[in-house]
PDB file with SEQRES, HELIX, SHEET and CRYST1 records, atoms N, CA, C and O in Angstrom:
SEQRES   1 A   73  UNK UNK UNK UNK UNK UNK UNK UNK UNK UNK UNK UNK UNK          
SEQRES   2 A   73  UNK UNK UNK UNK UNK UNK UNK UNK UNK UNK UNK UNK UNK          
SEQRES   3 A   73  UNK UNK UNK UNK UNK UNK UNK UNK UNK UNK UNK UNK UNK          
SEQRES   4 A   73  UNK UNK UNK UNK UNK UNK UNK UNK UNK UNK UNK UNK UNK          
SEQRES   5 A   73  UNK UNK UNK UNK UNK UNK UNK UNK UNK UNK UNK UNK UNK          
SEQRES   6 A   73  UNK UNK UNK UNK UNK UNK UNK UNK                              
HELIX    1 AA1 UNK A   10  UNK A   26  1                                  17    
HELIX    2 AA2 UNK A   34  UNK A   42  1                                   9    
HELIX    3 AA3 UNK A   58  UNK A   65  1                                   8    
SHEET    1 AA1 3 UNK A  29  UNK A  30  0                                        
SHEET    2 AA1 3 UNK A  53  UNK A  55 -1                                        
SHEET    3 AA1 3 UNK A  46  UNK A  48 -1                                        
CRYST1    1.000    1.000    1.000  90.00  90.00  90.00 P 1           1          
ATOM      1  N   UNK A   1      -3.112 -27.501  98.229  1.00  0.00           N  
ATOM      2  CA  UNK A   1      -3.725 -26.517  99.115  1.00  0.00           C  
ATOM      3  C   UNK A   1      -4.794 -25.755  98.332  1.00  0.00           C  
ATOM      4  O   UNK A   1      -4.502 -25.119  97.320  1.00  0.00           O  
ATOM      5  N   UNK A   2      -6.156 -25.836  98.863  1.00  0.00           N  
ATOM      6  CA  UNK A   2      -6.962 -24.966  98.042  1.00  0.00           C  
ATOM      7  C   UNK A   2      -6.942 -23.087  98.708  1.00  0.00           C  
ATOM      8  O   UNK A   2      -6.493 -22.619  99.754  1.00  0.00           O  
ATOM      9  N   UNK A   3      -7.494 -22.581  97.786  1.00  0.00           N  
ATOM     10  CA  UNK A   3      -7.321 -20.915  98.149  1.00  0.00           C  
ATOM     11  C   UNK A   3      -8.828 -20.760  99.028  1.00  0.00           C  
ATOM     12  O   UNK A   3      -9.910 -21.345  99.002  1.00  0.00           O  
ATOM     13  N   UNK A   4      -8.325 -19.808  99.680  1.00  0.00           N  
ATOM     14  CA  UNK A   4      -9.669 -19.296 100.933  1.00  0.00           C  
ATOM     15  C   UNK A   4      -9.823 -18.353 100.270  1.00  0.00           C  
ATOM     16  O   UNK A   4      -9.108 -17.771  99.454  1.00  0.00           O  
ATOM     17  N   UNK A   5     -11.209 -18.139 100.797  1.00  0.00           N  
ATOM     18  CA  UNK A   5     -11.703 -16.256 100.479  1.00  0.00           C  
ATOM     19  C   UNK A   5     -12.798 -16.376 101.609  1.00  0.00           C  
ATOM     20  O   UNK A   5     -13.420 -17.343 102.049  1.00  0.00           O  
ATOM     21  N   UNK A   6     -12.800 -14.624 102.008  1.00  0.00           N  
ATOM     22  CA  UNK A   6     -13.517 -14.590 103.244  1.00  0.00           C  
ATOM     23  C   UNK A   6     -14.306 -13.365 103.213  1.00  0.00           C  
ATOM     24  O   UNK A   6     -13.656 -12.400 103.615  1.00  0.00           O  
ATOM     25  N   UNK A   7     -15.486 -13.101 102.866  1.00  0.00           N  
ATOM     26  CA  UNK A   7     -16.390 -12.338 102.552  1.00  0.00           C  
ATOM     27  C   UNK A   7     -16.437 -11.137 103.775  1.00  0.00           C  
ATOM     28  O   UNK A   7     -16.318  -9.917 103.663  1.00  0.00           O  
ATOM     29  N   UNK A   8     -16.712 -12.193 105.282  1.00  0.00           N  
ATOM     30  CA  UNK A   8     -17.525 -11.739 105.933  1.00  0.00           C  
ATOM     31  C   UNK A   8     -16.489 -11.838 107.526  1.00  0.00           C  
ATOM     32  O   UNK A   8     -16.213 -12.929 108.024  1.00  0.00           O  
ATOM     33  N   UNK A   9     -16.038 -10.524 108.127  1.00  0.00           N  
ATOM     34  CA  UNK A   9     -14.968 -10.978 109.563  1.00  0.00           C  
ATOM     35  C   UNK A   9     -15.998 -11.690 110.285  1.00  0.00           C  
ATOM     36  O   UNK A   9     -17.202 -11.462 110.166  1.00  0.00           O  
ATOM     37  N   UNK A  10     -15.223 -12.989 111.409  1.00  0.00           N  
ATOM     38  CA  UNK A  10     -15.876 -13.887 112.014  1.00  0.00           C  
ATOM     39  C   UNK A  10     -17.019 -13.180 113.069  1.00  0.00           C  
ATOM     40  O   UNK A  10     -17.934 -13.948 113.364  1.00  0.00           O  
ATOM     41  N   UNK A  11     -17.065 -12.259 113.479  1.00  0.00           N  
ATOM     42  CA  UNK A  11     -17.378 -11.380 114.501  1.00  0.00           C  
ATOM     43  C   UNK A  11     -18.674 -11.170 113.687  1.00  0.00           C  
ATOM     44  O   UNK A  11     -19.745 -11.639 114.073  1.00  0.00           O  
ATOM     45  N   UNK A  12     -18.544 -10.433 112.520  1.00  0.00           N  
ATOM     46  CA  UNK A  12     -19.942 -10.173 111.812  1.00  0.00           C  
ATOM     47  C   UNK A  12     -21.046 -12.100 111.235  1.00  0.00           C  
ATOM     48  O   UNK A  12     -22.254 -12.214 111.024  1.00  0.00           O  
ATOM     49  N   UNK A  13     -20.245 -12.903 111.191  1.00  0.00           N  
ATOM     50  CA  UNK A  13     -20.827 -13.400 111.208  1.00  0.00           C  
ATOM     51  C   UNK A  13     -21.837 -14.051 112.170  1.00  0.00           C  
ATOM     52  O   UNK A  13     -23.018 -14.229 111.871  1.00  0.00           O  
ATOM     53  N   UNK A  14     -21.326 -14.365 113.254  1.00  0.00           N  
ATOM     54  CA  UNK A  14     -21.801 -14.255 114.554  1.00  0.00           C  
ATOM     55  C   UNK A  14     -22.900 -13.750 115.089  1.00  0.00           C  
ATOM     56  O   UNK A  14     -23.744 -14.271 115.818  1.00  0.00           O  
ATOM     57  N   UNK A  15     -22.767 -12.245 114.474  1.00  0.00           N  
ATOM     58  CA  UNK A  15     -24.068 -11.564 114.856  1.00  0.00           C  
ATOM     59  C   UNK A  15     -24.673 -11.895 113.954  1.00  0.00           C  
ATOM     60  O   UNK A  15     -25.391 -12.845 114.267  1.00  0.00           O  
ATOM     61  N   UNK A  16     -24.814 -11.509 112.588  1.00  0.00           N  
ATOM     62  CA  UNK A  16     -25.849 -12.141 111.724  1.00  0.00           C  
ATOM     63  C   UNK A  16     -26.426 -13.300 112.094  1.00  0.00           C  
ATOM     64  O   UNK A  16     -27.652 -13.259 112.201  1.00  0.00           O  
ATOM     65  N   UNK A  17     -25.685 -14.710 112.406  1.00  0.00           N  
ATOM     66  CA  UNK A  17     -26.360 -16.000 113.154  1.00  0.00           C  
ATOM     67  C   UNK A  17     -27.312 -15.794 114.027  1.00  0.00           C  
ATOM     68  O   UNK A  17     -28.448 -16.264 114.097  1.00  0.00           O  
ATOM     69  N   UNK A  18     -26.449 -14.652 115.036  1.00  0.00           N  
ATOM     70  CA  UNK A  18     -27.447 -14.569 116.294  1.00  0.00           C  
ATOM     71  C   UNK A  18     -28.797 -13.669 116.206  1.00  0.00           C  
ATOM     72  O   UNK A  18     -29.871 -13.638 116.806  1.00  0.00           O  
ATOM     73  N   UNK A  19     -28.275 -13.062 115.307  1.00  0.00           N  
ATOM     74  CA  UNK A  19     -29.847 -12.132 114.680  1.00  0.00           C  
ATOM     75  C   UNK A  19     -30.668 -12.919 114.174  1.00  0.00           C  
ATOM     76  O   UNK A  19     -31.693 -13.053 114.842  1.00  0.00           O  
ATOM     77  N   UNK A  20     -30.606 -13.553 113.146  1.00  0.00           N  
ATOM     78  CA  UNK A  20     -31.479 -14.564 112.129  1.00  0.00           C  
ATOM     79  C   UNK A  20     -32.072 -15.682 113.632  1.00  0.00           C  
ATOM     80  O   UNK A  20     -33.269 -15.964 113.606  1.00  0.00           O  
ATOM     81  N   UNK A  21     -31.427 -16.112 114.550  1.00  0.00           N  
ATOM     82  CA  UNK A  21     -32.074 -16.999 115.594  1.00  0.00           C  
ATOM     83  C   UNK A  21     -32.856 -16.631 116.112  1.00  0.00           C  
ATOM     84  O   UNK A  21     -33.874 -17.274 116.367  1.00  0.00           O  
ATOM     85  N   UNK A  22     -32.639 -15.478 116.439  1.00  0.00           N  
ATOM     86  CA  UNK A  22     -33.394 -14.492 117.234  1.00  0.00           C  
ATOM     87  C   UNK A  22     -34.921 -14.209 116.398  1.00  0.00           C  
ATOM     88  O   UNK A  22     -36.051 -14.186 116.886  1.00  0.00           O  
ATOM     89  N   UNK A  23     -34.593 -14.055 115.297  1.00  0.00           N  
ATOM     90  CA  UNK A  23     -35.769 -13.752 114.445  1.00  0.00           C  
ATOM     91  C   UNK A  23     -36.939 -14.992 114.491  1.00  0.00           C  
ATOM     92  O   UNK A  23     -38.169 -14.962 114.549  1.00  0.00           O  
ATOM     93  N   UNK A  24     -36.093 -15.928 114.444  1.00  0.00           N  
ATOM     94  CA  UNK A  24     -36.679 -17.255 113.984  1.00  0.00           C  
ATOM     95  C   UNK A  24     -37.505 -17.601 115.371  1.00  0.00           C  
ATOM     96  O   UNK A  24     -38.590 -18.179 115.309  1.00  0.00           O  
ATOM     97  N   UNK A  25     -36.825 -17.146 116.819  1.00  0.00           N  
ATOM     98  CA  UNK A  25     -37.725 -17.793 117.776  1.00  0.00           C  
ATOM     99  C   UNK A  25     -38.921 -16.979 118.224  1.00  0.00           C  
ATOM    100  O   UNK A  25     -39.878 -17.458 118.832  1.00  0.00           O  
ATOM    101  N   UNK A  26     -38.733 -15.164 117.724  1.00  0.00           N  
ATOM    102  CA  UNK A  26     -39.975 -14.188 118.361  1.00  0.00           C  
ATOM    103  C   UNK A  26     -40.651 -13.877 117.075  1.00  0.00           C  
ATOM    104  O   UNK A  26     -41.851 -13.638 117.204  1.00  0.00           O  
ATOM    105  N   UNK A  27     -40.103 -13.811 115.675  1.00  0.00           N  
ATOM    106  CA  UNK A  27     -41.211 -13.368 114.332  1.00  0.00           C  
ATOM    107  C   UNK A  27     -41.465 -14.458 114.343  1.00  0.00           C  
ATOM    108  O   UNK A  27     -42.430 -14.634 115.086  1.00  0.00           O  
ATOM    109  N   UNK A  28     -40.897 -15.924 113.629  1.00  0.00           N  
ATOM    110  CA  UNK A  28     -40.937 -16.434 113.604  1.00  0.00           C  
ATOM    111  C   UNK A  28     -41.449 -16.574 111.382  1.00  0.00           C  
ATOM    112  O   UNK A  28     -41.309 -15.626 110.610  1.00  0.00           O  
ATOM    113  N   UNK A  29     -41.874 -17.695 111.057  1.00  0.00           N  
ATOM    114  CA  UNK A  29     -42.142 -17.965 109.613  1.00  0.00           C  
ATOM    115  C   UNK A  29     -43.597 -18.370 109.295  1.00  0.00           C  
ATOM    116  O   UNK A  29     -44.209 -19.189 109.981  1.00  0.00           O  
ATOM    117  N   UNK A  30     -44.083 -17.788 108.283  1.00  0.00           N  
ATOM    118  CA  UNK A  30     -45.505 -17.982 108.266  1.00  0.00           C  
ATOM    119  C   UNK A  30     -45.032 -19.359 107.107  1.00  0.00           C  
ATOM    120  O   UNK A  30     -44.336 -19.482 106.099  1.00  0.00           O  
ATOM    121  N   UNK A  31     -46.007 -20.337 108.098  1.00  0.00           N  
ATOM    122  CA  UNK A  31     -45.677 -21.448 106.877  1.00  0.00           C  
ATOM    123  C   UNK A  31     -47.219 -22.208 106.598  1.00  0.00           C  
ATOM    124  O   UNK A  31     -47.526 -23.007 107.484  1.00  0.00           O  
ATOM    125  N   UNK A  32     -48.031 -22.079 105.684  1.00  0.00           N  
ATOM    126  CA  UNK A  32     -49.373 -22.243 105.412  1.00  0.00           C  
ATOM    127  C   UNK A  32     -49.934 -24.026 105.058  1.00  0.00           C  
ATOM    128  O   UNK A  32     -51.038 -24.451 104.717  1.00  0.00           O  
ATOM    129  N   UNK A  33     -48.453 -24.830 105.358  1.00  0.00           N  
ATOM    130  CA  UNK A  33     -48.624 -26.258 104.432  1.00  0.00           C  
ATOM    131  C   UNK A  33     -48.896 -26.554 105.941  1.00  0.00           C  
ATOM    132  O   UNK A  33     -47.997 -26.386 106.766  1.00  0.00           O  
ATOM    133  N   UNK A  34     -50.263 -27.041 106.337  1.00  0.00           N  
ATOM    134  CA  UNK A  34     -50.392 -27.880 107.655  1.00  0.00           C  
ATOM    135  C   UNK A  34     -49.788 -29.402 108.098  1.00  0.00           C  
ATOM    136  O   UNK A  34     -49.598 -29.885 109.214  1.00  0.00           O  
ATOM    137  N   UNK A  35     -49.620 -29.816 107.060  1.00  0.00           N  
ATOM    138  CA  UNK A  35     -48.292 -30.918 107.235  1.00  0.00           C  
ATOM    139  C   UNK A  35     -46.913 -30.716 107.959  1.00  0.00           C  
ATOM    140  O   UNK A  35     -46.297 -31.454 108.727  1.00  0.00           O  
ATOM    141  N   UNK A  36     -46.652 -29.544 107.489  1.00  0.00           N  
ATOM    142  CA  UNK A  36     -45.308 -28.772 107.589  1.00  0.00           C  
ATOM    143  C   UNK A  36     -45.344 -28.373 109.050  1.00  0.00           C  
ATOM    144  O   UNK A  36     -44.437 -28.509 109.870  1.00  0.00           O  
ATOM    145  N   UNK A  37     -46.300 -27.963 109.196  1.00  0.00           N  
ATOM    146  CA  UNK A  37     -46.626 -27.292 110.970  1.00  0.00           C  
ATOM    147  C   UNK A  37     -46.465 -28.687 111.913  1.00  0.00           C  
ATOM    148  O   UNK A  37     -45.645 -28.881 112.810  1.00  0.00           O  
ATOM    149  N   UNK A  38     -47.436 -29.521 111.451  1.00  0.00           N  
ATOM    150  CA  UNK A  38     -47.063 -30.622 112.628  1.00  0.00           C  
ATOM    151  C   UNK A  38     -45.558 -30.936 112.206  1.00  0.00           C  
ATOM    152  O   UNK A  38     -44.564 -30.758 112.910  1.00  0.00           O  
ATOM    153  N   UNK A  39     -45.584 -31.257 111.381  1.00  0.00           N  
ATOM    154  CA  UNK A  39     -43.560 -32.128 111.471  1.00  0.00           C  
ATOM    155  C   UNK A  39     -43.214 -31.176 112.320  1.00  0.00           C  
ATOM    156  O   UNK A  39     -42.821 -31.663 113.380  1.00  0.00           O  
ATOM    157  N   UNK A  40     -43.182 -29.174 112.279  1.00  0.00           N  
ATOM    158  CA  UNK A  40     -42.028 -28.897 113.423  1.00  0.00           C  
ATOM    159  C   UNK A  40     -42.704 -28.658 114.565  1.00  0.00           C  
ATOM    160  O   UNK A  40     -42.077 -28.097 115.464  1.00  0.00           O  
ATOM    161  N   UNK A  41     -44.345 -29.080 114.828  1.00  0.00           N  
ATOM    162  CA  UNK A  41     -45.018 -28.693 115.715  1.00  0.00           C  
ATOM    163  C   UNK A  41     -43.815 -30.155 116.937  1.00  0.00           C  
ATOM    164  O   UNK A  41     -43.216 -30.066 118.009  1.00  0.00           O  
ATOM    165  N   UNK A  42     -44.059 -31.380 115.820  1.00  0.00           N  
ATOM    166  CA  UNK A  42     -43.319 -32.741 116.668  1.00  0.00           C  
ATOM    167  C   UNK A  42     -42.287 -32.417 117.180  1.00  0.00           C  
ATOM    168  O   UNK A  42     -41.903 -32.867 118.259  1.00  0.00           O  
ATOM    169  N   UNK A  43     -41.536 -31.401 116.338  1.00  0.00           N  
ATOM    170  CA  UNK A  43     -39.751 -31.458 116.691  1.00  0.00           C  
ATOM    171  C   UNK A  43     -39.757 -30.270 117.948  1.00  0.00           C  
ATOM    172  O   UNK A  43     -38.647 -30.066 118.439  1.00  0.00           O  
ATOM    173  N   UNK A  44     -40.865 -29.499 118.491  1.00  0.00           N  
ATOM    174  CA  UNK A  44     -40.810 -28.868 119.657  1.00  0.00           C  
ATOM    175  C   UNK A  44     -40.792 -27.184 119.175  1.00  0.00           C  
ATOM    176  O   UNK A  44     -40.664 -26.315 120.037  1.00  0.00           O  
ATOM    177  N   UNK A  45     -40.963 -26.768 117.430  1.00  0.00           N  
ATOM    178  CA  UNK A  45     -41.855 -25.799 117.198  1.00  0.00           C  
ATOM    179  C   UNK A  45     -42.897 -25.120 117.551  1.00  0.00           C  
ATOM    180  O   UNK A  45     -43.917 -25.714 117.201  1.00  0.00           O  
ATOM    181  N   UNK A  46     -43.107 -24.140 118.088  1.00  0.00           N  
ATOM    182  CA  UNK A  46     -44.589 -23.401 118.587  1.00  0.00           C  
ATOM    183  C   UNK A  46     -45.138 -22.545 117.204  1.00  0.00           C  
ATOM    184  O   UNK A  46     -44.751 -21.572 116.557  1.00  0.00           O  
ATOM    185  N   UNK A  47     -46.356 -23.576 117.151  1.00  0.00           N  
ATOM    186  CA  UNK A  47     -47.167 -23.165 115.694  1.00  0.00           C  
ATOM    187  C   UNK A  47     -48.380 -22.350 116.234  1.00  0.00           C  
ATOM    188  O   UNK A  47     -48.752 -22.671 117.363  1.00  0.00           O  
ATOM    189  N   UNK A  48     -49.054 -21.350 115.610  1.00  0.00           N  
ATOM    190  CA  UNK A  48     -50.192 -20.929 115.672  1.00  0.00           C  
ATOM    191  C   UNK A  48     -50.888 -20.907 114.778  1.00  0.00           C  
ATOM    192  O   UNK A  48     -50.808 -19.931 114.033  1.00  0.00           O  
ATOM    193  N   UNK A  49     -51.916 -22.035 114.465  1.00  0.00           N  
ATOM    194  CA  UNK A  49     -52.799 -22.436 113.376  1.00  0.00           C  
ATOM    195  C   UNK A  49     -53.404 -21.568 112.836  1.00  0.00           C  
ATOM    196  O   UNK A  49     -53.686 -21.763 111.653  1.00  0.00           O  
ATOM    197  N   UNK A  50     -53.900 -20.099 113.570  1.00  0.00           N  
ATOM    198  CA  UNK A  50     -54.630 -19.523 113.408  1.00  0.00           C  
ATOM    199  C   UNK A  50     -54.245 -18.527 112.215  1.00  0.00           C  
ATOM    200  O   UNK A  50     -54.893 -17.898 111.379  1.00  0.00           O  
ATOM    201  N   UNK A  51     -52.543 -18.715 112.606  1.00  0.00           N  
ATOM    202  CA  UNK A  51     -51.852 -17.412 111.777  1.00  0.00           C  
ATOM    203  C   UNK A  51     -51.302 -18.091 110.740  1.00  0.00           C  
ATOM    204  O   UNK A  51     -51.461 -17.425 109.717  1.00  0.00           O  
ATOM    205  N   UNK A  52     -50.758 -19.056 110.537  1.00  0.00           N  
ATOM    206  CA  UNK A  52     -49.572 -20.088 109.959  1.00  0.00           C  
ATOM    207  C   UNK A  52     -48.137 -19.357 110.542  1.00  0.00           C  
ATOM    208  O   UNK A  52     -47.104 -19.244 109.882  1.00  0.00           O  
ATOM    209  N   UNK A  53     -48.324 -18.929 111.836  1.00  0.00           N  
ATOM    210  CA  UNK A  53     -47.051 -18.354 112.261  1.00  0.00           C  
ATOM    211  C   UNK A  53     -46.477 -19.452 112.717  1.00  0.00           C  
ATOM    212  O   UNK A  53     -47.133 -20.165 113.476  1.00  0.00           O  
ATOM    213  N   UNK A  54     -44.919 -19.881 112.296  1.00  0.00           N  
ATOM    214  CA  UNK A  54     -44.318 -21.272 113.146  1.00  0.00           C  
ATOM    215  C   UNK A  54     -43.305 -20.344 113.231  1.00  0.00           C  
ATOM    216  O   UNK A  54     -42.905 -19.623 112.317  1.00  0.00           O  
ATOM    217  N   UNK A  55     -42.803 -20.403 114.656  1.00  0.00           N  
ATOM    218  CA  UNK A  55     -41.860 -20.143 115.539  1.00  0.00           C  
ATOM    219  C   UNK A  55     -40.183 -21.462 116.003  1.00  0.00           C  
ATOM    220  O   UNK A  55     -40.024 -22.497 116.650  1.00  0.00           O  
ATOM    221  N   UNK A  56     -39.694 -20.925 115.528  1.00  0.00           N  
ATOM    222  CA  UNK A  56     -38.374 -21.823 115.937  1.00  0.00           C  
ATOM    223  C   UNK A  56     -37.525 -21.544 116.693  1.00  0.00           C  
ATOM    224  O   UNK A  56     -36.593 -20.805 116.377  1.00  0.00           O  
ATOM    225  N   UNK A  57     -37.704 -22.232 118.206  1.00  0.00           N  
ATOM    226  CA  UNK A  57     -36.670 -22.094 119.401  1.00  0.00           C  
ATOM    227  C   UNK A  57     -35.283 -22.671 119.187  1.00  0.00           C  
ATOM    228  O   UNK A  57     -34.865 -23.638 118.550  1.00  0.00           O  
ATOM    229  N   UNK A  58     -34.717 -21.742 119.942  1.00  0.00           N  
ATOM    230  CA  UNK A  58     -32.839 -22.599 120.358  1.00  0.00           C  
ATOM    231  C   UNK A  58     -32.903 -23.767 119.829  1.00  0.00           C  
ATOM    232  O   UNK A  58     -32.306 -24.146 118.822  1.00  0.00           O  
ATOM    233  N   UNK A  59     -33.804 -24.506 120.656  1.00  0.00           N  
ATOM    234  CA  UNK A  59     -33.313 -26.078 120.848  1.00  0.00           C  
ATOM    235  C   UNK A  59     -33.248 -27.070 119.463  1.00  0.00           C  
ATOM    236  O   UNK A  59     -32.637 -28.121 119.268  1.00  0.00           O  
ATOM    237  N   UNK A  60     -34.226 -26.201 118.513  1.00  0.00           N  
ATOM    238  CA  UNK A  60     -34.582 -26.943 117.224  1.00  0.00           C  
ATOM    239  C   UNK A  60     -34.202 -27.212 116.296  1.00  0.00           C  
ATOM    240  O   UNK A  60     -34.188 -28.135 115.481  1.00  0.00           O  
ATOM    241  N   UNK A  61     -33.527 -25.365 116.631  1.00  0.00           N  
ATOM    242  CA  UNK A  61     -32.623 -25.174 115.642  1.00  0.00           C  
ATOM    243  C   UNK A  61     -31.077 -25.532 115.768  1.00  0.00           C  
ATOM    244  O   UNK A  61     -30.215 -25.457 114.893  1.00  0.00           O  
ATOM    245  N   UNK A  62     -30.959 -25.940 117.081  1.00  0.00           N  
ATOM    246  CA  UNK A  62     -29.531 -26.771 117.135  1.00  0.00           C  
ATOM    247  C   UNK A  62     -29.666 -28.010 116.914  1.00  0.00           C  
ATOM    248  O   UNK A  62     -28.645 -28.574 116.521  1.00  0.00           O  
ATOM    249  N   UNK A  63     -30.713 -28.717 117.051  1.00  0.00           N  
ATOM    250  CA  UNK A  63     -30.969 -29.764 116.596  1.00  0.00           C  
ATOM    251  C   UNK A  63     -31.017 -30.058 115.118  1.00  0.00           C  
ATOM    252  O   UNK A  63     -30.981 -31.200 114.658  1.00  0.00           O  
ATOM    253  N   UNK A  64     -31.113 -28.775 114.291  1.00  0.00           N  
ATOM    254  CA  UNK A  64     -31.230 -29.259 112.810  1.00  0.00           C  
ATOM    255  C   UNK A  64     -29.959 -28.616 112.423  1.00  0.00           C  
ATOM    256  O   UNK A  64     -29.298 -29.214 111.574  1.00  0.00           O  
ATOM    257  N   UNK A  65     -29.485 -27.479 112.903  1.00  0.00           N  
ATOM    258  CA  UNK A  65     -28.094 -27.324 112.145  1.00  0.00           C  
ATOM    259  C   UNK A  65     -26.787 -28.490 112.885  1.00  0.00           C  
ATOM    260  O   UNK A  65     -25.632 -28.580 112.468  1.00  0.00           O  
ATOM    261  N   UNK A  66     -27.314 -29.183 113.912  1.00  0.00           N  
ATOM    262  CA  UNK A  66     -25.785 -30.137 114.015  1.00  0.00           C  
ATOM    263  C   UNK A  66     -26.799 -31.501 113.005  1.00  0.00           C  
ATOM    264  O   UNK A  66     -26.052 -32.478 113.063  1.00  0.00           O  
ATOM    265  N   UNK A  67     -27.647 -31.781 112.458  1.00  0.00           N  
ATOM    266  CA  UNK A  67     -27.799 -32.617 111.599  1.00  0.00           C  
ATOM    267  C   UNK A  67     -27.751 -32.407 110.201  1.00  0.00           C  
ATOM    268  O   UNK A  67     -28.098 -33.200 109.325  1.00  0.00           O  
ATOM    269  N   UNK A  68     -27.246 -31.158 110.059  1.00  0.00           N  
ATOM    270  CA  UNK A  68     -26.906 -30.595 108.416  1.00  0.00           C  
ATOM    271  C   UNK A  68     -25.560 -30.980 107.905  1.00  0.00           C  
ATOM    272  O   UNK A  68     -24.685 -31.154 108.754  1.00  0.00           O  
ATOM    273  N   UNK A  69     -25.346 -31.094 107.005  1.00  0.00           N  
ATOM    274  CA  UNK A  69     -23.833 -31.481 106.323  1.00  0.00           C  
ATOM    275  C   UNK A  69     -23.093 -30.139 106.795  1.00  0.00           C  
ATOM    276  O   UNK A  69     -23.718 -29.092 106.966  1.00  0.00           O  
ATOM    277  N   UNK A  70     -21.584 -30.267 107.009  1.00  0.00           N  
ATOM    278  CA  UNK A  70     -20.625 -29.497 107.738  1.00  0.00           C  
ATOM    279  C   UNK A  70     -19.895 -28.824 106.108  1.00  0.00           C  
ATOM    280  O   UNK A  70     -19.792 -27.645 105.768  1.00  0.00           O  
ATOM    281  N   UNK A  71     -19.566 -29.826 105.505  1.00  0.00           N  
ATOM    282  CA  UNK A  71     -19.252 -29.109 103.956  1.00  0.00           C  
ATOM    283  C   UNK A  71     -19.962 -29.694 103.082  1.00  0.00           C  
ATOM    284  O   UNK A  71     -20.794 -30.590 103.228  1.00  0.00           O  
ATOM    285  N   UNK A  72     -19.482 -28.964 101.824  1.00  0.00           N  
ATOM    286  CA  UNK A  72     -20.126 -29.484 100.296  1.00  0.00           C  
ATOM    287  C   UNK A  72     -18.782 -29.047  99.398  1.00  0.00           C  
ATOM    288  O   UNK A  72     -17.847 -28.248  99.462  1.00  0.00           O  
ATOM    289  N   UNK A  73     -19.296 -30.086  98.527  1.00  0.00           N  
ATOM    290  CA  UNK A  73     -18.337 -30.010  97.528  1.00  0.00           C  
ATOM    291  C   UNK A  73     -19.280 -29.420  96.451  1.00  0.00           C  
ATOM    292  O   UNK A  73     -18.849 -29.168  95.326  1.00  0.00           O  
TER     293      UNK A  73                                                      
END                                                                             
């Protein structure tokens, strides 16, 4: 049996998730590599060239966290 430790109650984590999503779909990330913009412009990202503001909706980001590894060793 390995030992748990738990930083953070499930409840606070939750909101933190839902905050950081939230951030990600209305601030959004200034990302300046124009390569970088089309790859998430493809995956359904709203980029604004003008700013390097890339914006990440719901959908994208469920799309990349259910394709992330679940654990690590």
């Amino acid at each position: 049996m390995r030992p748990s430790f738990t930083l953070l109650a499930p409840d606070l984590v939750r909101r933190i998730l839902a905050e950081a999503r939230d951030l990600l779909d209305t601030i959004g990330l200034d990302i300046h590599n124009p390569a970088v913009q089309d790859m998430l412009l493809a995956e359904g990202a709203r980029v604004d060239p003008a700013t390097a503001r890339v914006r990440l909706g719901a959908a994208l980001l469920d799309r990349a966290l259910a394709s992330a590894r679940q654990t690590f060793r």
